[in-house]
N, C-alpha and C positions, 0 to 999 in steps of 0.2 A: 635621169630616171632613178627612181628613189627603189633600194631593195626593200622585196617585200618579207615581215616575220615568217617562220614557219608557221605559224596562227594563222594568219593571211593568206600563205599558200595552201594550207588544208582547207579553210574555208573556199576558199575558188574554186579547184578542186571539185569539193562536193558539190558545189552549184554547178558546176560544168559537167557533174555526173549525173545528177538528177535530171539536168535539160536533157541531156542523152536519151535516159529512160521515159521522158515527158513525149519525146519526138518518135521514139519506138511503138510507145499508148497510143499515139493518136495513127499512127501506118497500120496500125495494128486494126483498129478499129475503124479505119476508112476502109480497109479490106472484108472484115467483119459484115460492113454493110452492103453489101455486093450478093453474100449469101442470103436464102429466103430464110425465114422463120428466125431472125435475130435482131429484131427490132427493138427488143429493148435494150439488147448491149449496147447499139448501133446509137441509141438517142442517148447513153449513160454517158459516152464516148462521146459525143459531140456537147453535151454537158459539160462534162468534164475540161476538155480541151476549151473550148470558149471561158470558161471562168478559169484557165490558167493562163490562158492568151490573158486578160484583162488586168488579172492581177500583175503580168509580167508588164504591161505598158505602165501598169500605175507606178512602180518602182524603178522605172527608166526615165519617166519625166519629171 
């Protein structure tokens, strides 16, 4: 297995931190829509998260 740059490892890194914060969004807002009267956070949230799911399969296959 081949070492990776420091460039490389920062880059990982932030994509491993961002998924972090992408997976916290979406707990966040699956919770959100449980409460009444938050429906449009609740569909922003489920927006959001479906077109980050999507673009995440695009860049995996």
């Amino acid at each position: 297995m081949k070492n990776k740059s420091l460039s490389q490892q920062l880059g990982s890194a932030l994509a491993n931190v961002q998924d972090l914060f992408d997976t916290v969004a979406k707990v966040f807002f699956k919770r959100i829509k449980e409460k009444p009267g938050t429906g449009f956070f609740s569909e922003m949230g489920d927006s959001y998260y479906k077109s980050y799911e999507d673009a995440k399969r695009k860049t995996e296959d």
